[in-house]
BALOBA-1460 file (C-alpha; in Angstrom, 3 decimals):
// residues 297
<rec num="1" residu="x" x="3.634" y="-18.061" z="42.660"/>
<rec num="2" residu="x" x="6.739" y="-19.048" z="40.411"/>
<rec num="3" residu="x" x="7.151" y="-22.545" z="39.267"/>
<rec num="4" residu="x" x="9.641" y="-23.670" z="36.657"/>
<rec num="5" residu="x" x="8.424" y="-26.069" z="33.828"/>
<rec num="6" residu="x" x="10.171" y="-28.016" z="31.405"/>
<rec num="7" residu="x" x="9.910" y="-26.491" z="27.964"/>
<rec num="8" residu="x" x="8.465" y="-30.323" z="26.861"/>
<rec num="9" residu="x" x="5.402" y="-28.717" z="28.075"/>
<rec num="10" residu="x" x="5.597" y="-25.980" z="25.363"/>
<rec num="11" residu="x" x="4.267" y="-27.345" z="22.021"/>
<rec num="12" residu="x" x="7.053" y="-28.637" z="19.494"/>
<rec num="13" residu="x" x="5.821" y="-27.641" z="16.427"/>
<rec num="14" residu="x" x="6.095" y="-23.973" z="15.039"/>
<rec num="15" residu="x" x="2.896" y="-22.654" z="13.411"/>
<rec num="16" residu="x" x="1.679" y="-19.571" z="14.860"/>
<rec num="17" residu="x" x="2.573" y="-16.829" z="16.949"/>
<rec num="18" residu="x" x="1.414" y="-13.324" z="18.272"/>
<rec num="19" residu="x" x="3.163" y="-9.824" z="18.353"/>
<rec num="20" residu="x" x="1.498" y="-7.556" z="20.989"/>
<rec num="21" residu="x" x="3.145" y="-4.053" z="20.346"/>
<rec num="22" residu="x" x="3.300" y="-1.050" z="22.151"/>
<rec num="23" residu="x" x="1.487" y="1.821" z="19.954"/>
<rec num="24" residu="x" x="4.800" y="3.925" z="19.466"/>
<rec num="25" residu="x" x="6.341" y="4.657" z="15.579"/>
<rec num="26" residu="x" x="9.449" y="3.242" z="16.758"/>
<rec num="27" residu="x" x="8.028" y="-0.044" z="18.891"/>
<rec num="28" residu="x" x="5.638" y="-0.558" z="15.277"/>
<rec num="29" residu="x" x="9.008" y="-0.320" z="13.262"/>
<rec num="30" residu="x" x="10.336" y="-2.908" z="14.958"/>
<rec num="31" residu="x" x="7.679" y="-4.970" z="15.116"/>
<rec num="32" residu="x" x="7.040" y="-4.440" z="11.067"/>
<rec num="33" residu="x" x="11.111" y="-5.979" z="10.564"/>
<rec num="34" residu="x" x="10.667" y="-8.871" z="13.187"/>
<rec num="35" residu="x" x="7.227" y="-10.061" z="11.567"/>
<rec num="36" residu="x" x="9.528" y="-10.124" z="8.685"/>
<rec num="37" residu="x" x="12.370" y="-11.977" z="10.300"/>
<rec num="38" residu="x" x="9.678" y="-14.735" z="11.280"/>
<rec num="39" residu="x" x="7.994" y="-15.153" z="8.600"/>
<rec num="40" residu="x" x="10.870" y="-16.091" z="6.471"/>
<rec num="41" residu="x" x="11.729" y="-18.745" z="9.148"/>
<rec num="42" residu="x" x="8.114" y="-20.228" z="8.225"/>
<rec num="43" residu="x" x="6.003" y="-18.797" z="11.262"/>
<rec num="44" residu="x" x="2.580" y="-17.186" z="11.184"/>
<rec num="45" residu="x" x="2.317" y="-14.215" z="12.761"/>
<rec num="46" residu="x" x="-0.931" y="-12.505" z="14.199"/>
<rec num="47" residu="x" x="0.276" y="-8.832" z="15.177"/>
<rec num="48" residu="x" x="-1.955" y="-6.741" z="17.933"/>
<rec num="49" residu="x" x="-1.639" y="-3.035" z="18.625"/>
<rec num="50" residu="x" x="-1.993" y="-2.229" z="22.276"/>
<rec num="51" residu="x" x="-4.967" y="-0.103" z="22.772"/>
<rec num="52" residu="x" x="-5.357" y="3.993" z="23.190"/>
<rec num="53" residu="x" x="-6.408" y="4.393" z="27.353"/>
<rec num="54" residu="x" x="-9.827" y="5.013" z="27.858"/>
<rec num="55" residu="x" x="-11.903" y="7.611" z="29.438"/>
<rec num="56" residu="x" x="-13.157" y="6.887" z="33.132"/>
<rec num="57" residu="x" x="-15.870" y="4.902" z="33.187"/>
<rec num="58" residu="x" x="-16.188" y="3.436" z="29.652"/>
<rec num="59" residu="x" x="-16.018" y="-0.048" z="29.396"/>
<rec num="60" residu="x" x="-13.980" y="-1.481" z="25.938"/>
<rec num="61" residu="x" x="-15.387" y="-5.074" z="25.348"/>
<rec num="62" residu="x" x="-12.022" y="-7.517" z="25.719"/>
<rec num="63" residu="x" x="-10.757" y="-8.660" z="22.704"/>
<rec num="64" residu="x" x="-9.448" y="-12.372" z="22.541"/>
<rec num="65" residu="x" x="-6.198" y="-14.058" z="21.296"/>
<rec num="66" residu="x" x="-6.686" y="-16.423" z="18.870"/>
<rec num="67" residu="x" x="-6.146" y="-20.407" z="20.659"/>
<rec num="68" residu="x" x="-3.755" y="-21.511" z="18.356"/>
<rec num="69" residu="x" x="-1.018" y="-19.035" z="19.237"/>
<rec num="70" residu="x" x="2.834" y="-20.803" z="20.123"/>
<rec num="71" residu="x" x="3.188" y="-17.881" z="22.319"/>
<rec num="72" residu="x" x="3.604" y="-14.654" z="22.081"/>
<rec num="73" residu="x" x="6.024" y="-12.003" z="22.043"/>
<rec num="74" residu="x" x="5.089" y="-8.605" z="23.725"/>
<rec num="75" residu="x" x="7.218" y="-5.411" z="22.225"/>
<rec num="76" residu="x" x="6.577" y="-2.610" z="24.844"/>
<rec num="77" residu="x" x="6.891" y="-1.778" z="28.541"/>
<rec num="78" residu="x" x="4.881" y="-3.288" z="31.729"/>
<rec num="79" residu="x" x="1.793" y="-1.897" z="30.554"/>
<rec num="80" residu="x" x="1.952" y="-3.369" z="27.024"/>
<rec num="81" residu="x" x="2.830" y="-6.567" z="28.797"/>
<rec num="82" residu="x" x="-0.336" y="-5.708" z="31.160"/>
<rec num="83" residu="x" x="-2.748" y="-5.349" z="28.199"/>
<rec num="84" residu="x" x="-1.355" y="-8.596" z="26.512"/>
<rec num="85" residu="x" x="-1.770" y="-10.664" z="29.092"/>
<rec num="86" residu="x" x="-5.386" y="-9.330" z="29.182"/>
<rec num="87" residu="x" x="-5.660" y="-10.188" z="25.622"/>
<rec num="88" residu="x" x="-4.499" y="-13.615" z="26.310"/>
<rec num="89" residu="x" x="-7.213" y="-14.296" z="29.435"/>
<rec num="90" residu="x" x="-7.320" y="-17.814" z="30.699"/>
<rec num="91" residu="x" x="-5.478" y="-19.492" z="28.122"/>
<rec num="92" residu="x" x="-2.154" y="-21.173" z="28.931"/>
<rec num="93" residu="x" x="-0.167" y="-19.280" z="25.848"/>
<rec num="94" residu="x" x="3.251" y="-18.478" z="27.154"/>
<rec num="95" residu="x" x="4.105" y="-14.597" z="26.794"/>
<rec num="96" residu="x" x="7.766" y="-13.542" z="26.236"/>
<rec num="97" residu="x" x="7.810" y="-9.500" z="26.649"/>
<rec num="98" residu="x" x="10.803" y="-7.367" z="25.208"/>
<rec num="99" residu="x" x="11.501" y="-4.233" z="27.009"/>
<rec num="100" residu="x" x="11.024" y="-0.495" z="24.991"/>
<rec num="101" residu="x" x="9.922" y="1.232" z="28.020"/>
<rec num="102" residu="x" x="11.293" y="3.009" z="30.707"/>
<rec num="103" residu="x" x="11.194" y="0.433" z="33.819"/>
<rec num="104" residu="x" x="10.236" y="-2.647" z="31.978"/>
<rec num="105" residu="x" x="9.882" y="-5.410" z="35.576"/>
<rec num="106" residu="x" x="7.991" y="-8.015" z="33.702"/>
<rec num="107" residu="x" x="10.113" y="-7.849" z="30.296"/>
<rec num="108" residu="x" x="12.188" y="-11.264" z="30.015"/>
<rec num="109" residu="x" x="15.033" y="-9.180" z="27.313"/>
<rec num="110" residu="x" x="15.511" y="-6.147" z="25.933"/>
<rec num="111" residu="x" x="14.994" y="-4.898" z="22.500"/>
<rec num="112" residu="x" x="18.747" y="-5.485" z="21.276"/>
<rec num="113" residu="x" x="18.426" y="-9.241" z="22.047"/>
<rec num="114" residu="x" x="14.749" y="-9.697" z="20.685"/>
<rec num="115" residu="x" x="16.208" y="-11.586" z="17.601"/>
<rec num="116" residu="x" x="18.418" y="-13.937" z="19.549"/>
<rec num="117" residu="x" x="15.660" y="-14.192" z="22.216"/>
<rec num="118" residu="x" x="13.168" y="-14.983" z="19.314"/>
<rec num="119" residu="x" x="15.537" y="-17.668" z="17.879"/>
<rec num="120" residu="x" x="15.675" y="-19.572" z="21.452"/>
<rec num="121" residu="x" x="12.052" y="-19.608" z="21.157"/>
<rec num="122" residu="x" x="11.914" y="-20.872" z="17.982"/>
<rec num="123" residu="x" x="14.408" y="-23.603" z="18.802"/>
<rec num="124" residu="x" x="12.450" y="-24.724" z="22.339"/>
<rec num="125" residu="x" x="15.028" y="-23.461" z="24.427"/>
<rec num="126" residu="x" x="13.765" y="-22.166" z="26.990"/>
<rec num="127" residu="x" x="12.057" y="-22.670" z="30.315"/>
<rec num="128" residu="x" x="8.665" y="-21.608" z="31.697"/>
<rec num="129" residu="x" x="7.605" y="-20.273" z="34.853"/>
<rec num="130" residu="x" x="3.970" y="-19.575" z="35.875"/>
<rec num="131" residu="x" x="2.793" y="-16.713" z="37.799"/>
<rec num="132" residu="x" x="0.051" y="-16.697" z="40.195"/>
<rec num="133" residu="x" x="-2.853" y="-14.006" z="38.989"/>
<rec num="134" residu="x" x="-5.886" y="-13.050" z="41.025"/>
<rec num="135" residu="x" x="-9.490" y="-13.849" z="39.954"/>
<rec num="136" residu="x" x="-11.195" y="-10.416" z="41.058"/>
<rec num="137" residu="x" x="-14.982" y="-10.513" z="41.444"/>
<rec num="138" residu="x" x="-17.248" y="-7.404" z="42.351"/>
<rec num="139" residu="x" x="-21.123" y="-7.951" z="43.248"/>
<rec num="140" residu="x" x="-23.569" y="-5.377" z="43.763"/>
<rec num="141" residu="x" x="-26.898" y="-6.913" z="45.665"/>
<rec num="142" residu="x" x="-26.941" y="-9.642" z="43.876"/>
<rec num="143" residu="x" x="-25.622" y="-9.304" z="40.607"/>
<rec num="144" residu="x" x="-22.421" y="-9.489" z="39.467"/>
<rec num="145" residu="x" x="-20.822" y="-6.485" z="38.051"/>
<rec num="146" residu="x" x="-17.434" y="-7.085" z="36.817"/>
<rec num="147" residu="x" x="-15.455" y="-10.342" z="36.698"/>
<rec num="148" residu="x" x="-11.436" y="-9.547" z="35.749"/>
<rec num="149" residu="x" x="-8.181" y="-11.474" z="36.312"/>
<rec num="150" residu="x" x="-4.918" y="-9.502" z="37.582"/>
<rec num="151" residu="x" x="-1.364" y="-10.231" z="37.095"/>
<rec num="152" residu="x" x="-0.470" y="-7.403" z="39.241"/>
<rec num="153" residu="x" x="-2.951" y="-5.888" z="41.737"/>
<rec num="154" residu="x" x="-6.296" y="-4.296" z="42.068"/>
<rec num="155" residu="x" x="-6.209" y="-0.880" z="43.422"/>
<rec num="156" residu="x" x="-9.079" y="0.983" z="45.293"/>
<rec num="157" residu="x" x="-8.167" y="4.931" z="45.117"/>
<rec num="158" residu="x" x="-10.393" y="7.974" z="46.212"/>
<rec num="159" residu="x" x="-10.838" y="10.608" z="43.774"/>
<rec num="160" residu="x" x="-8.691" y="14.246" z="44.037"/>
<rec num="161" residu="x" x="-10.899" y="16.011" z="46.233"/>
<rec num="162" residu="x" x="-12.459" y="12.637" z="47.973"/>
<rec num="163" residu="x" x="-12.418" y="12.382" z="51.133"/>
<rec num="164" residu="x" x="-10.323" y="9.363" z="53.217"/>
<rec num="165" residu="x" x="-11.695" y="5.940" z="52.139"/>
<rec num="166" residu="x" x="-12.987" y="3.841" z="54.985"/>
<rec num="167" residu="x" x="-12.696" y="0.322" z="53.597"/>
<rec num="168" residu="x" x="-14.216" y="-2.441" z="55.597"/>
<rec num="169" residu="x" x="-11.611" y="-5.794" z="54.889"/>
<rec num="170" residu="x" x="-11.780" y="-9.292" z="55.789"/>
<rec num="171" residu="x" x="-10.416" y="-12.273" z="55.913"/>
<rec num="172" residu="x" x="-11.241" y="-15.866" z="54.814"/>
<rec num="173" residu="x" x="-14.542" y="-14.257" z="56.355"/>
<rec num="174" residu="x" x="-12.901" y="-13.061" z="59.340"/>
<rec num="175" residu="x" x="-12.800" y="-9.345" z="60.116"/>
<rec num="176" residu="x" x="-9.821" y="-7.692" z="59.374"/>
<rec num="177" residu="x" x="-10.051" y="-4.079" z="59.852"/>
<rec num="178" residu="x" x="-11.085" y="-0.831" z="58.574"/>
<rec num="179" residu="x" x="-8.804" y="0.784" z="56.617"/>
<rec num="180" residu="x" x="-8.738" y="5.061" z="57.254"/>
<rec num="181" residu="x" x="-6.901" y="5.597" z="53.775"/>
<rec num="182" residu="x" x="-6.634" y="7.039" z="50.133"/>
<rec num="183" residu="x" x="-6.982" y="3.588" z="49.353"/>
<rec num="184" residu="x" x="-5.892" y="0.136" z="49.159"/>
<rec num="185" residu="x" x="-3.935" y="-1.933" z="47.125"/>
<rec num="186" residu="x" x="-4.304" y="-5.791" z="47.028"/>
<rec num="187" residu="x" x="-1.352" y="-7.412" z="44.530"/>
<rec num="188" residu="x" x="0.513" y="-10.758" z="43.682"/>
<rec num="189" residu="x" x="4.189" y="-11.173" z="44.304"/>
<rec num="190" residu="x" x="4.774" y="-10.140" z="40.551"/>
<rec num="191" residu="x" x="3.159" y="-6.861" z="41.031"/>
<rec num="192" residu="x" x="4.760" y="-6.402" z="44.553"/>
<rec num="193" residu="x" x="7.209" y="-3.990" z="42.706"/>
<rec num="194" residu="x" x="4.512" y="-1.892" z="40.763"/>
<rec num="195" residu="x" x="2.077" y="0.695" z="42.656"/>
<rec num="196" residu="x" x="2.677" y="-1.694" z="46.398"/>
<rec num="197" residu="x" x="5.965" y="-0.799" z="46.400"/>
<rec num="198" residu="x" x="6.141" y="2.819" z="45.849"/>
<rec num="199" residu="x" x="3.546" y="2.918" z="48.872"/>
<rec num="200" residu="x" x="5.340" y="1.029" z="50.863"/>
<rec num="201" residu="x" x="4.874" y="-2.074" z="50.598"/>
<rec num="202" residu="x" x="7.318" y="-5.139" z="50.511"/>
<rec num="203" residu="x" x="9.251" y="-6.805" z="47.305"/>
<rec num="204" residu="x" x="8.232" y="-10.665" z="46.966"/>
<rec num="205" residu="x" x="9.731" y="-12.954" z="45.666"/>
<rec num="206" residu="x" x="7.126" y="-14.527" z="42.629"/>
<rec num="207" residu="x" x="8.577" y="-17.998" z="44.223"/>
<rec num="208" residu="x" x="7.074" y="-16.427" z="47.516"/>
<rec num="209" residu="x" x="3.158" y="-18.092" z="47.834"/>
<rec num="210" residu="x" x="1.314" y="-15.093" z="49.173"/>
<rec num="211" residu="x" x="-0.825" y="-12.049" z="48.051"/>
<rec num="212" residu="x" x="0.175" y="-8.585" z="49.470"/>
<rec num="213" residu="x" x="-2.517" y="-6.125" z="51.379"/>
<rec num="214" residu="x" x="-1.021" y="-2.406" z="51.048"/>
<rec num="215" residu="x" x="-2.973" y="0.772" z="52.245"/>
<rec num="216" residu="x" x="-1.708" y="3.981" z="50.731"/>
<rec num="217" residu="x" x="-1.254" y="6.987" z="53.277"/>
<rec num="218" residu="x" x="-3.071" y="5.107" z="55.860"/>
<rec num="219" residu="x" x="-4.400" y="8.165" z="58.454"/>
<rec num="220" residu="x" x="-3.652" y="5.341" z="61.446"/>
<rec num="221" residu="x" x="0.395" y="5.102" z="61.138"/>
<rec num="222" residu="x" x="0.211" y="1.476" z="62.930"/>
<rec num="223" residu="x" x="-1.667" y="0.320" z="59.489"/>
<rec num="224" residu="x" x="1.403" y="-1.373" z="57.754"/>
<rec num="225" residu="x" x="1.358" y="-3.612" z="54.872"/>
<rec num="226" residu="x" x="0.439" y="-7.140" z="55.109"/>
<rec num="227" residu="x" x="1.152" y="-10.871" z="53.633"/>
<rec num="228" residu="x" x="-1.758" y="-13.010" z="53.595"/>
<rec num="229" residu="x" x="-1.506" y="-16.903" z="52.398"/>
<rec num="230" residu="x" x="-2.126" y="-17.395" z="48.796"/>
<rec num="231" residu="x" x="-5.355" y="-19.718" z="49.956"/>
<rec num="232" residu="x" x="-6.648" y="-16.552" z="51.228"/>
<rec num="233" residu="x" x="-9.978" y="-15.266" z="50.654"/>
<rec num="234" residu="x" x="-10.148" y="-11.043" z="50.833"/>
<rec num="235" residu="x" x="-13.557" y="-9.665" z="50.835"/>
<rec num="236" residu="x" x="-13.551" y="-5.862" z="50.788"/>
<rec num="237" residu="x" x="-16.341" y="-3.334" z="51.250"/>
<rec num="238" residu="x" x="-16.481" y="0.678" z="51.138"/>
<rec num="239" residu="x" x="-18.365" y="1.845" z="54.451"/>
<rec num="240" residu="x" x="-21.972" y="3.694" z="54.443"/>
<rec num="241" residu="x" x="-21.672" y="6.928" z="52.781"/>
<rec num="242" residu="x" x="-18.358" y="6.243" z="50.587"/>
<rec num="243" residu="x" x="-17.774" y="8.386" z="47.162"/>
<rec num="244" residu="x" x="-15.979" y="8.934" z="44.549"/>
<rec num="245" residu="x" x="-13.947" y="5.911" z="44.714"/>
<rec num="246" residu="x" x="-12.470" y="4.407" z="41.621"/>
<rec num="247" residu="x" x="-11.388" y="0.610" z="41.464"/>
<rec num="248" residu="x" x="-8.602" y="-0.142" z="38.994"/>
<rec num="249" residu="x" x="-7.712" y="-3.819" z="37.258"/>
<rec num="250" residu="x" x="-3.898" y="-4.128" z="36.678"/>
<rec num="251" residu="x" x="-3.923" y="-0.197" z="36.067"/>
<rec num="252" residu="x" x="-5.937" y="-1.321" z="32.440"/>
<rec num="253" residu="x" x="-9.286" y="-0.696" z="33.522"/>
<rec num="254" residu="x" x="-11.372" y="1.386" z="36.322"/>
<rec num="255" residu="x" x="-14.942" y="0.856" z="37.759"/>
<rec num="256" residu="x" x="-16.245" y="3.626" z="40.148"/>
<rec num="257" residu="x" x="-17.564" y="1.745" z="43.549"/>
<rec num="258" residu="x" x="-20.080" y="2.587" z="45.725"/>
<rec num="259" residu="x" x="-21.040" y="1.529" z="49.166"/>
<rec num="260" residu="x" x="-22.992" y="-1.334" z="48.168"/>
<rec num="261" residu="x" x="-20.568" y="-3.262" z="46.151"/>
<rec num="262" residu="x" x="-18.583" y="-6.175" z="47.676"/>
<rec num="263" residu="x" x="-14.994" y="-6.750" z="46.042"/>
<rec num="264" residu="x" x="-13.795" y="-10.712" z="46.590"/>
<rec num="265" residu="x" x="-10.483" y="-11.466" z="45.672"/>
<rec num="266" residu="x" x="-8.901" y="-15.059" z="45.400"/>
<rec num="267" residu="x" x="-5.837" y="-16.848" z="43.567"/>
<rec num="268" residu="x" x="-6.715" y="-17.776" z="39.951"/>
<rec num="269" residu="x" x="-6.581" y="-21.007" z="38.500"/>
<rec num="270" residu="x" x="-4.742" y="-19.761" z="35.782"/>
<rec num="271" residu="x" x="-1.670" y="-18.782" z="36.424"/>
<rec num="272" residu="x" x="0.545" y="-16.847" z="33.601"/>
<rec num="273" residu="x" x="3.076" y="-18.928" z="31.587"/>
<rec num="274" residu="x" x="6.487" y="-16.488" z="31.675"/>
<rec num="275" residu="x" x="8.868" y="-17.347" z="28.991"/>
<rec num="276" residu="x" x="12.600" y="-17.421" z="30.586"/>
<rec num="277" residu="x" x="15.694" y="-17.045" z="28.431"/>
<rec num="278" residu="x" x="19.145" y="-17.512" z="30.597"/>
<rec num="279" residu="x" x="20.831" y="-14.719" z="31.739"/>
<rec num="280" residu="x" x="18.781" y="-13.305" z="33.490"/>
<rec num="281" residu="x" x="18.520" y="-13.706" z="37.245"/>
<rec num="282" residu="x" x="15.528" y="-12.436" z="39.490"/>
<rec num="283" residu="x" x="17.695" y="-10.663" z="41.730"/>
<rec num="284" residu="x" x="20.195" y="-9.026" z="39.099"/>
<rec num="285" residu="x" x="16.734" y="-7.780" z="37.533"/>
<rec num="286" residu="x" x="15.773" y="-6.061" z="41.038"/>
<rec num="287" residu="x" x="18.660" y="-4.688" z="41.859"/>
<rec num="288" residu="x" x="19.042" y="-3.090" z="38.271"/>
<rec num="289" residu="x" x="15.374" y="-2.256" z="38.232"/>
<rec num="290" residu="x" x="15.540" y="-0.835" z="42.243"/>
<rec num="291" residu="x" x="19.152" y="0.808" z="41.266"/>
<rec num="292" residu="x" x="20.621" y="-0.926" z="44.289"/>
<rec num="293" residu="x" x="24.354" y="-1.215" z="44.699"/>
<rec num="294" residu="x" x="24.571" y="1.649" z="41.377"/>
<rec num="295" residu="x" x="22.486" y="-0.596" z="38.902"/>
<rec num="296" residu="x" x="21.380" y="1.102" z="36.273"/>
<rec num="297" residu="x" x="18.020" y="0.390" z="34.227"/>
């Protein structure tokens, strides 16, 4: 969910900040003149490079930004902005992304206006707005086996030559159904225009308390996309005899499933802080983003 803040809750004083940048010659370029730019305004910089993708299956250990951090400014597209908010975990630093890719949803300006965005920043002027995330926990038996927090969604996909998933789903503990799919998606109101939407399912508002259930090519055609409350408890299951089914975190990192692992998702307790700069309007975004009415990206 969306909530404005006043900036007084954004610390006063100027010390350090973090570039996250999109590994791309001319993204690094930029990045190289605007740690510049900051520094000779007095500010620290601590400058990550996004990392390469991984192969399926391996698991990179999570690297952590450093407490101290202003904020930070992300230089890339949605899944720069993905990987930084990984980077930033729990913590309450507000993120500010700049748009170099192609779609760029969660960007708050584009790369032309990253100096005068930068210099609101620097001056306080600004608003925050936090973002509900989901706390994603997966058991097998007894034992925990991964632990992640999404900004966007979670994503359970069969492989190429997989057969339909049957995925067991309830509830607050109450049966739901079982899902006759290639797979589900379960996402926030932020990531209700990423991987939801192309299969189908609904754009939310991020003022809009509620976490979206999508199937993707459900086999039973009355299986539509549904809102549960953000209190909501989803506990999800692969059926007896499932494989080759692959469980994706915000599109960053995969876990293959199997029939004994239980997925629980809830709303975190640690929402993301979005930088906002005026002039730029939720809806003006979508219908540029969606190309509604002949927006253009």
């Amino acid at each position: 969910m969306e909530k404005k803040q006043p900036r007084e809750n954004v610390p006063s004083g100027v010390c350090r900040v973090g570039v996250y940048v999109k590994k791309d010659p001319r993204t690094t370029a930029t990045a190289r003149k605007f740690e510049t730019w900051l520094q000779a305004r007095g500010v620290e910089v601590f400058r990550r490079q996004s990392p390469s993708p991984v192969p399926r299956g391996f698991q990179r250990r999570n690297a952590v930004a450093p407490e101290d951090l202003l904020c930070v400014f992300v230089l890339g597209g949605d899944g720069t902005f993905l990987s930084a908010v990984r980077w930033i975990g729990d913590r309450d630093t507000p993120v500010l992304g700049v748009k170099f890719g192609v779609v760029g949803f969660l960007a708050e300006t584009a790369a032309e206006h990253l100096y005068t965005a930068a210099a609101r920043v620097l001056a306080n002027k600004f608003t925050l707005t936090r973002r509900m995330r989901l706390d994603v926990q997966v058991t097998r038996g007894k034992q925990e086996i991964a632990r992640e927090t999404v900004l966007n969604d979670i994503v359970i996909n069969k492989g190429a030559l997989a057969r339909l998933a049957n995925i067991d789903t309830h509830i607050d503990g109450y049966f739901l159904t079982t899902f006759r799919a290639d797979g589900l998606i379960v996402s926030t109101p932020t990531g209700s225009t990423a991987y939801s939407l192309a299969a189908g399912g609904p754009v939310i508002h991020p003022e809009v308390p509620g976490i979206i259930i999508t199937p993707i090519c459900p086999f039973t055609l009355t299986n539509r996309p549904l809102v549960v409350p953000d209190t909501a408890e989803i506990s999800i299951r692969l059926e007896k005899g499932s494989s080759d089914i692959l469980l994706t975190f915000d599109g960053q990192k995969g876990l293959d499933l199997t029939d004994r692992d239980v997925i629980t998702v809830r709303q975190s307790s640690h929402p993301l802080n979005l930088i906002n700069v005026p002039g730029r309007p939720y809806f003006d975004v979508l219908k540029s983003k969606l190309r509604w009415s002949g927006g253009r990206v």
